[in-house]
N, C-alpha and C positions, 0 to 999 in steps of 0.2 A: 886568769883574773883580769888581766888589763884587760886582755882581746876581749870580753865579756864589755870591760865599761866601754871599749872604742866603740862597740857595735852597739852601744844604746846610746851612745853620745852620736852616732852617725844616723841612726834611726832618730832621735829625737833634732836633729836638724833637717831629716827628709820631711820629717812631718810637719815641723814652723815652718819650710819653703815649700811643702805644698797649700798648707793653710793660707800662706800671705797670696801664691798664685791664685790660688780662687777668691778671695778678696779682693784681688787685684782685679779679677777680670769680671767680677760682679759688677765692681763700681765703673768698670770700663762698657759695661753692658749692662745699665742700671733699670732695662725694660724689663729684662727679665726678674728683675725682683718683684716690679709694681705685676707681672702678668703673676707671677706664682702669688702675689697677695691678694690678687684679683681674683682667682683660683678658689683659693682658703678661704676669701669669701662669701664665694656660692658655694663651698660647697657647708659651711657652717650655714649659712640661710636657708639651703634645700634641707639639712639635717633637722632645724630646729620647727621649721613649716610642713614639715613628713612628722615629727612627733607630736607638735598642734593638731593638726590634723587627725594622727590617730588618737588622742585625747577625745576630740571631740566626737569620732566614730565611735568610740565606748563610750563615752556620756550617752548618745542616742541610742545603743546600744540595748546597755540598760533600761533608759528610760521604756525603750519599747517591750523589753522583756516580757512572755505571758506566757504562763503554763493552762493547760485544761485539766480537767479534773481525769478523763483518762490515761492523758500521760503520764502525770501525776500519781496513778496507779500503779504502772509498768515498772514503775524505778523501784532500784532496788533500795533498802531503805537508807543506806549511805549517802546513795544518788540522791534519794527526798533530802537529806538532811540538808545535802547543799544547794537543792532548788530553794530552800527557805531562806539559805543563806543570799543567795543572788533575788531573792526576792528583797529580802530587807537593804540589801546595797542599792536595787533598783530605787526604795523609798528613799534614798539620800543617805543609811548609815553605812559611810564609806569605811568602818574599822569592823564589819562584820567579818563573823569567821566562825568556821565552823569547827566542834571541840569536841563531838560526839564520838564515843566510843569505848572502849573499857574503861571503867573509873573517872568516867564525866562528870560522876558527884552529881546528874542531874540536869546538865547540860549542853544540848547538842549542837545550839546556835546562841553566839553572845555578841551585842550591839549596841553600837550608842547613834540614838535617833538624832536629827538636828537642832533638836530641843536639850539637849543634855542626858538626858532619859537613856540610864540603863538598863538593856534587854537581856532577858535570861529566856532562851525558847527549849522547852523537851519535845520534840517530835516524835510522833509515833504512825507509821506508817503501816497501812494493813495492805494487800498484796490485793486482796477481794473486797476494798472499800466497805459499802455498806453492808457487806454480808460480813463480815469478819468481825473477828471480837473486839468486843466495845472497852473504852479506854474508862476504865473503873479507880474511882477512888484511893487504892493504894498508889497509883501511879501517880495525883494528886498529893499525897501525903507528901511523897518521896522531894519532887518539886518545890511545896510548900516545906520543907524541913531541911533544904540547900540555899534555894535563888537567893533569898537576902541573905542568910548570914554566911554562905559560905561567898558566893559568888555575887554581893553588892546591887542585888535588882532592884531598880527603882518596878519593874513591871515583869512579872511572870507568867509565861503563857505555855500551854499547851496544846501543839498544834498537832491535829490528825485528818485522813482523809478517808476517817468512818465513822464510826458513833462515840457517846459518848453517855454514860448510865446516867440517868437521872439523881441518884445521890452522890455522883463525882461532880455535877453541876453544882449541884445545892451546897457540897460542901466546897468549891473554889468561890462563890460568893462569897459563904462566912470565910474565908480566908484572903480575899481581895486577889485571887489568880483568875487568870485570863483565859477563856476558852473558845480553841479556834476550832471548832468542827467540819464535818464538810462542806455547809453550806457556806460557812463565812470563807471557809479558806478558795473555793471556787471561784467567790465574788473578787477576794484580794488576788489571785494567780490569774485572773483571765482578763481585771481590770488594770488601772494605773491609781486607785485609791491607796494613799500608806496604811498598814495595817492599824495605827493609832487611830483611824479617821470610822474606822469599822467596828471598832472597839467600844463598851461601854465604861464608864468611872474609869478612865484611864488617867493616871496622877498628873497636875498640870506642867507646865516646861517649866526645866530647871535656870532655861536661859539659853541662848545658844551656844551649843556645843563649838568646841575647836576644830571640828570635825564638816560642820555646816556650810 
């Protein structure tokens, strides 16, 4: 038991007279401090101008984003779901994300635009665009019977990159839902317009978002 405390009472005096040796000889060699602060400075000012930098390289990134309406076919319809997604981040809704998948409750893309404006999107992707089957009114319903009350939509849309039946039309007017077909969704992925700006009766801003 002593031999235990002698050998941590001699250990703990090797280690105060090395600690005071390197203080000692720091302040006897006080350049070496200002170079190592000199050091930690650049290298905090390259760290912080490398992540400005790539900041800004995805800001333009974005910004320049553009899908065509072929590739846009190709994908699989998970892959669509997050073109739409990186589409509406391009528009400025930097909290989009995408939520599609079993038990979405109807939503596969959800979004708050710069305006305040929350986005509820169901995507429906056909593999043969305009030849494939047309996105019909029950799919409407299902949409129209989630976006507000389960999931808060100021604005409900239904984006596809094929058709669209004439009385799923007629019935998302009388329901105030949004419908992105192939020709609008072409104009939105191959432009830099925000999909709000393509949009008809789209509800006005709530204010700017925290987000904006």
């Amino acid at each position: 038991m002593k031999e235990n405390l002698f050998g941590l009472l001699v250990a703990a005096v090797l280690a105060v007279s090395l600690v005071v040796a390197v203080v000692n000889w720091l302040l006897a060699h006080w350049w070496v401090l200002v170079a190592l602060g000199v050091l930690a400075a650049s290298a905090g000012g390259w760290w912080l101008h490398h992540r400005q930098q790539r900041a800004r390289w995805e800001a333009a990134r974005a910004r320049g984003l553009r899908y065509g309406l072929a590739q846009l076919d190709a994908l699989h319809h998970s892959r669509f779901e997050d073109a739409v997604r990186e589409l509406m981040h391009r528009d400025g809704c930097r909290d989009a994300i995408r939520v599609g998948g079993g038990g979405d409750l109807g939503a596969d893309v959800k979004a708050t635009d710069p305006y305040g404006r929350r986005w509820v999107i169901q995507c429906k992707h056909r593999r043969d665009g305009l030849a494939g089957s047309a996105v019909g009114t029950p799919d409407f319903q299902v949409l129209n019977g989630t976006a507000r009350q389960v999931h808060g939509a100021d604005i409900a849309v239904i984006v596809t990159n094929g058709r669209v039946t004439a009385p799923a039309v007629a019935f998302a007017e009388q329901q105030r839902l949004h419908v992105v077909d192939r020709h609008t969704l072409g104009a939105w992925a191959a432009g830099s317009r925000p999909l709000w700006e393509l949009l008809r009766a789209v509800p006005p801003p709530r204010g700017p978002s925290s987000l904006s």
